[in-house]
C-alpha positions in Angstrom: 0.0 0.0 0.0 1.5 3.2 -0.8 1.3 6.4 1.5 0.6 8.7 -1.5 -3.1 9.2 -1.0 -4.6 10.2 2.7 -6.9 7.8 3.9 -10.6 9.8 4.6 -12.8 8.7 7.7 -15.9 6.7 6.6 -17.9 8.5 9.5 -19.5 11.6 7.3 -20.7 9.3 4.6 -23.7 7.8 4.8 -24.0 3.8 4.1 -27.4 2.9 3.6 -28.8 -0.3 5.7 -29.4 -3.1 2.8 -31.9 -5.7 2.7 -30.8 -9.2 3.8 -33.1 -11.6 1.9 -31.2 -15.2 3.2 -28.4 -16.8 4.1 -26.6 -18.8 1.1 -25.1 -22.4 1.6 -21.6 -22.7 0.4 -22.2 -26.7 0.6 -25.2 -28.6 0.8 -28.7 -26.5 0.9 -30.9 -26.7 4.5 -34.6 -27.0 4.1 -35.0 -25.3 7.0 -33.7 -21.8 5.5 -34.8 -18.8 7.1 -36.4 -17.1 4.0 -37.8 -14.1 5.9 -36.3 -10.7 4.7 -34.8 -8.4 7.4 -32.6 -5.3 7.2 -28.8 -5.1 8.1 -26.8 -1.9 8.3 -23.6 -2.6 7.3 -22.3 1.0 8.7 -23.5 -0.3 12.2 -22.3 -4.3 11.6 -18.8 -3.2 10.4 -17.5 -0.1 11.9 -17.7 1.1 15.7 -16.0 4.1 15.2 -16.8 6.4 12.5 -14.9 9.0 12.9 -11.9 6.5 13.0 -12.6 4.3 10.6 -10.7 4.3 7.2 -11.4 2.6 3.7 -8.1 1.3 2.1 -7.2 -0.8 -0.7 -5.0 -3.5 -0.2 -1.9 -4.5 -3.1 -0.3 -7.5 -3.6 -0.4 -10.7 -2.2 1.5 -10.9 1.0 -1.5 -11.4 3.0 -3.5 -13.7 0.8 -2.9 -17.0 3.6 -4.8 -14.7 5.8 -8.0 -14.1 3.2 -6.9 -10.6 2.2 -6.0 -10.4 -1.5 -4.9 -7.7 -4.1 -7.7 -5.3 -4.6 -10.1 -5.9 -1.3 -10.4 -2.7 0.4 -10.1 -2.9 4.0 -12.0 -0.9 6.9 -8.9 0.3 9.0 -10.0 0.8 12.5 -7.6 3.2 14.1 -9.4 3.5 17.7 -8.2 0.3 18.3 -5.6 -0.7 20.6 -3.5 -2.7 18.6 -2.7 -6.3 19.9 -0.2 -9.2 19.1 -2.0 -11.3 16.7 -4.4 -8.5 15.2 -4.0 -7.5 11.1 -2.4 -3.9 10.9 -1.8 -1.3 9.1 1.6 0.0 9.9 3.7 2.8 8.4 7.3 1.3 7.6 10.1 3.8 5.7 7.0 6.3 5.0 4.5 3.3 2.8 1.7 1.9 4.2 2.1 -1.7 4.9 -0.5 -4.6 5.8 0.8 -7.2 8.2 0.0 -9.3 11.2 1.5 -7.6 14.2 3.9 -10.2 16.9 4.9 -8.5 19.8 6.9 -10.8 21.7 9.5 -9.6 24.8 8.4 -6.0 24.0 9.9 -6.4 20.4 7.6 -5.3 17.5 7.6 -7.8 14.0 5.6 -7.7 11.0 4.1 -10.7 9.6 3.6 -11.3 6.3 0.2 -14.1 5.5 2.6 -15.7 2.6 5.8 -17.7 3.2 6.7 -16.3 -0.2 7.6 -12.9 2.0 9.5 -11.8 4.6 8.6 -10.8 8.1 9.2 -7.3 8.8 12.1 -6.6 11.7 12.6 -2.9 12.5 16.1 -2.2 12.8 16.8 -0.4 16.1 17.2 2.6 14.5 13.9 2.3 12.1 10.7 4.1 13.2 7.2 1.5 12.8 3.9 3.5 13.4 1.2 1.0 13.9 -1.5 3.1 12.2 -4.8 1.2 12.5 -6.4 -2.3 13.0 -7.9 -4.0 10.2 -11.2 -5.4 11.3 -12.4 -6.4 7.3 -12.0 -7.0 4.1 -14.3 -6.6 1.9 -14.1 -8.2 -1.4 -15.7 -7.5 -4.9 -15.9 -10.5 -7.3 -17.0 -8.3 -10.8 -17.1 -4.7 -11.4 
């Protein structure tokens, strides 16, 4: 992900609530599907904090083992106390970067979701802003 553009808060634009018509089955079809309709605001579902909460587009492929692939945009939560284990978005060298955070004996580490990359390991001189947690990916199959 690259720095170039500033992120924009989702909070002052309005998502409308959509209508949920069923569940689909991935596998074998229930005949006990709930068929009733209800209403399901995504705004209230997927982010917590508005004001806080940024849309960016992920690149590449280093996350891919952890479902997050080239061109999902991701709601960046930045209210969030990051914790070992959660999906970031870091700033490394000035670029926006998407990793897995490790903290382990107060040491910071980047983890890349494919073993074709390398984990990130600030050098004790190198500066790592955690700048949000991702808390979804949302995915678009055709345009």
């Amino acid at each position: 992900m690259s720095s170039s553009c500033a992120p924009q808060p989702v909070g002052a634009q309005p998502i409308p609530a959509l209508e949920l018509l069923s569940s689909v089955h991935a596998g074998f079809p229930s005949p006990a599907d709930d068929l009733g309709a209800k209403r399901i605001d995504l705004a209230a579902r997927l982010i917590k904090h508005p004001q806080a909460t940024f849309l960016m587009r992920a690149r590449g492929d280093s996350m891919k083992d952890a479902g997050i692939f080239d061109g999902d945009v991701l709601l960046v939560d930045r209210a969030l106390t990051p914790r070992s284990g959660h999906i970031v978005v870091a700033v490394v060298d000035g670029e926006f970067v998407c990793k897995t955070l490790s903290i382990r004996a107060g040491r910071v580490k980047l983890r890349a979701a494919n073993p074709c990359y390398p984990d990130i390991v600030p050098a004790d001189s190198q500066t790592v802003e955690v700048w949000g947690v991702v808390t979804a990916s949302i995915k678009e199959f055709c345009a």
